[in-house]
C-alpha positions as CSV (number, residue, x, y, z in Angstrom):
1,X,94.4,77.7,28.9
2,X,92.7,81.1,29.8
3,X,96.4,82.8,29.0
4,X,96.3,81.2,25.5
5,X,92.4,82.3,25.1
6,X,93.2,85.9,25.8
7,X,96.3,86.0,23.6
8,X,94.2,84.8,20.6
9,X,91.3,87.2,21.1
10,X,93.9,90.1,21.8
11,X,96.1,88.8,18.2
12,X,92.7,88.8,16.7
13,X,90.9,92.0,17.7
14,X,94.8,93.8,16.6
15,X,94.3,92.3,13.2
16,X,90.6,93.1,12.8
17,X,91.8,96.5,13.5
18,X,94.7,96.9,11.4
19,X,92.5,95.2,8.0
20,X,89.7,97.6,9.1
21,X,92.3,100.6,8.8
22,X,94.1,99.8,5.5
23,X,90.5,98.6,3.9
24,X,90.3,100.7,0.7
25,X,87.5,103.0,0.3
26,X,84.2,100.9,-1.2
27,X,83.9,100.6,-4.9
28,X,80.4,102.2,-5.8
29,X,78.0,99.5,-7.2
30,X,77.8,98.8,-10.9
31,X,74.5,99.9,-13.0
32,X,72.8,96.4,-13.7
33,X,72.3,98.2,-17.7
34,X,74.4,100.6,-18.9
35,X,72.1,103.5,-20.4
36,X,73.5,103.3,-23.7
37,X,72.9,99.8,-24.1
38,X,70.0,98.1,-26.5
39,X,68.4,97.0,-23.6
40,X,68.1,99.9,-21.3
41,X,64.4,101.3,-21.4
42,X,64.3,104.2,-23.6
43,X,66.8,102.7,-26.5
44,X,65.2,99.7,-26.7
45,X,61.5,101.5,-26.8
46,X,63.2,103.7,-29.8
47,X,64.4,100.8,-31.8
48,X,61.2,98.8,-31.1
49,X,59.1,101.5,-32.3
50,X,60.8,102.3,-35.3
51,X,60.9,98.6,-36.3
52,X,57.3,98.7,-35.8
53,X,57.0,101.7,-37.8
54,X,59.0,100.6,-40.8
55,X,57.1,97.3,-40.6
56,X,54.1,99.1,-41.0
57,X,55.0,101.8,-43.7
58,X,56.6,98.7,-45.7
59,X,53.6,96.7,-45.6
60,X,51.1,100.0,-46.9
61,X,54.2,99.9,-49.5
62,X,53.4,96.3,-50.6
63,X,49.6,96.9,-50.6
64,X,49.6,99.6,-52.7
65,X,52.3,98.0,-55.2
66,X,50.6,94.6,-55.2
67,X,47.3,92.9,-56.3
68,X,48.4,89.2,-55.0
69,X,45.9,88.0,-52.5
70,X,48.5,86.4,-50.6
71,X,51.1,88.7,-49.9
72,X,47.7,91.6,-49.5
73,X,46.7,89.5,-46.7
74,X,50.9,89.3,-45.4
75,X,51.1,93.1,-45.3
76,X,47.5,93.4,-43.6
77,X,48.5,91.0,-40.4
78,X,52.1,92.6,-40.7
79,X,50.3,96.0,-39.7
80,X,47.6,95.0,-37.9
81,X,50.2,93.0,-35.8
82,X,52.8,95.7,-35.5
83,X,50.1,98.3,-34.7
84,X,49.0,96.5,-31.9
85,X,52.3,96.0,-30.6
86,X,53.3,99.2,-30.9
87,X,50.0,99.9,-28.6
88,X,51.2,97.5,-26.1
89,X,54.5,99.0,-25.5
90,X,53.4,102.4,-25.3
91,X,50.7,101.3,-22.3
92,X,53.4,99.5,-21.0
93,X,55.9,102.2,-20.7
94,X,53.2,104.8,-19.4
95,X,52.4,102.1,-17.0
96,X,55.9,102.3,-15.9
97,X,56.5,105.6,-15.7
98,X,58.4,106.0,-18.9
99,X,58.1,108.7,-21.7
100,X,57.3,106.2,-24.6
101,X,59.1,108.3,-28.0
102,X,58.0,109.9,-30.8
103,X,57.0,107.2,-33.6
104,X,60.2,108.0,-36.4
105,X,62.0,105.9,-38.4
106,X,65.7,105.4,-37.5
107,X,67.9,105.8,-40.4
108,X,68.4,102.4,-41.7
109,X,64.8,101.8,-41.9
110,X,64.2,105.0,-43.3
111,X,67.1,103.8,-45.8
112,X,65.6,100.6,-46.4
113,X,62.2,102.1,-47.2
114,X,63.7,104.7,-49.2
115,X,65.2,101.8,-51.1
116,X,61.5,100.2,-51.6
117,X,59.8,102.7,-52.6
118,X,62.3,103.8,-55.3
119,X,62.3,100.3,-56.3
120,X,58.0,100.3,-56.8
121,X,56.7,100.3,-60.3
122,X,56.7,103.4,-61.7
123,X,59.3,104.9,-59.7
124,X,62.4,106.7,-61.0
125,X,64.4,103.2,-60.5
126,X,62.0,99.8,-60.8
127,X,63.2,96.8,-60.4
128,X,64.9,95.3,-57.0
129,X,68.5,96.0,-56.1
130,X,70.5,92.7,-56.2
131,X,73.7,94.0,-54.0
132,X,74.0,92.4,-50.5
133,X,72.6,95.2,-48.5
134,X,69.2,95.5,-50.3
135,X,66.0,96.0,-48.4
136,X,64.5,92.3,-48.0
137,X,61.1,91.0,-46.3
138,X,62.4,90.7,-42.7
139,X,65.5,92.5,-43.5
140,X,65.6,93.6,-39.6
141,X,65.8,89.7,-38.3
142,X,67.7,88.5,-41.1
143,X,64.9,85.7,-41.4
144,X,63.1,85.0,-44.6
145,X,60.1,82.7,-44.1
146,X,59.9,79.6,-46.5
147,X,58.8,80.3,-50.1
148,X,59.4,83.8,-49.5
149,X,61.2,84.7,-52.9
150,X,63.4,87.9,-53.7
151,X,61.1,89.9,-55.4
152,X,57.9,89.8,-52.5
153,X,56.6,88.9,-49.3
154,X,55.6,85.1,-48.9
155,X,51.9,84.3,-47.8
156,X,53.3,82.1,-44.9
157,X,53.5,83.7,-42.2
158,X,56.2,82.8,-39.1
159,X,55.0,80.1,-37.4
């Protein structure tokens, strides 16, 4: 019984020894987000402020251009509420060691407010484009609240 004992752990300490040889070298680890991905830090901080910032200069747009109570009052929480978060996320990525970035407008918002303000009363071009890609309230998140019709911002505001 001891013969048959010694055999295994000698058959097993050969082939321990021979996988450990012909183990290929170790793959290095994966990052958990790839840097050019939405999500990493600094691309999602650049998208998030220059949502925030077209939010805001699109709602300035529609308080200038309108004298509706209801979508004055839209615009107002729309910048009040975009402000703020634009606050947040720049205390939050000091708090973290990040650089937050320069407020600017990446180039389909600046497009799409291009677009508004060319289509404002008394522009060069009044009146609303009707072709697919026209700037729309909440153009970004392809969401339109209820009641919210083509031509201005609705007074509801997402629930």
């Amino acid at each position: 019984m001891r013969k048959i004992a010694l055999v295994f752990a000698a058959a097993g300490t050969a082939a321990l020894a021979t996988g450990c040889a012909t183990r290929p070298d170790p793959v290095p680890p994966v990052p958990i987000v790839d840097p050019a991905s939405p999500l990493a830090a600094p691309t999602y901080m650049r998208m998030a402020a220059s949502g925030d910032l077209f939010e805001i200069q699109s709602s300035q747009l529609a308080l200038q251009m309108s004298s509706n109570p209801a979508v004055r009052g839209f615009a107002q929480m729309l910048i009040s509420d975009h402000t703020r978060m634009s606050s947040q996320m720049i205390s939050a990525a000091q708090s973290a060691g990040l650089m937050p970035p320069p407020p600017a407008l990446e180039p389909h918002h600046q497009q799409m407010l291009d677009q508004l303000r060319m289509a404002a009363p008394g522009s060069r071009r009044s009146g609303r484009s009707s072709h697919p890609g026209a700037p729309q309230p909440c153009a970004d998140a392809g969401y339109r609240p209820a009641g919210t019709a083509a031509s201005g911002l609705s007074a509801a505001a997402p629930g």
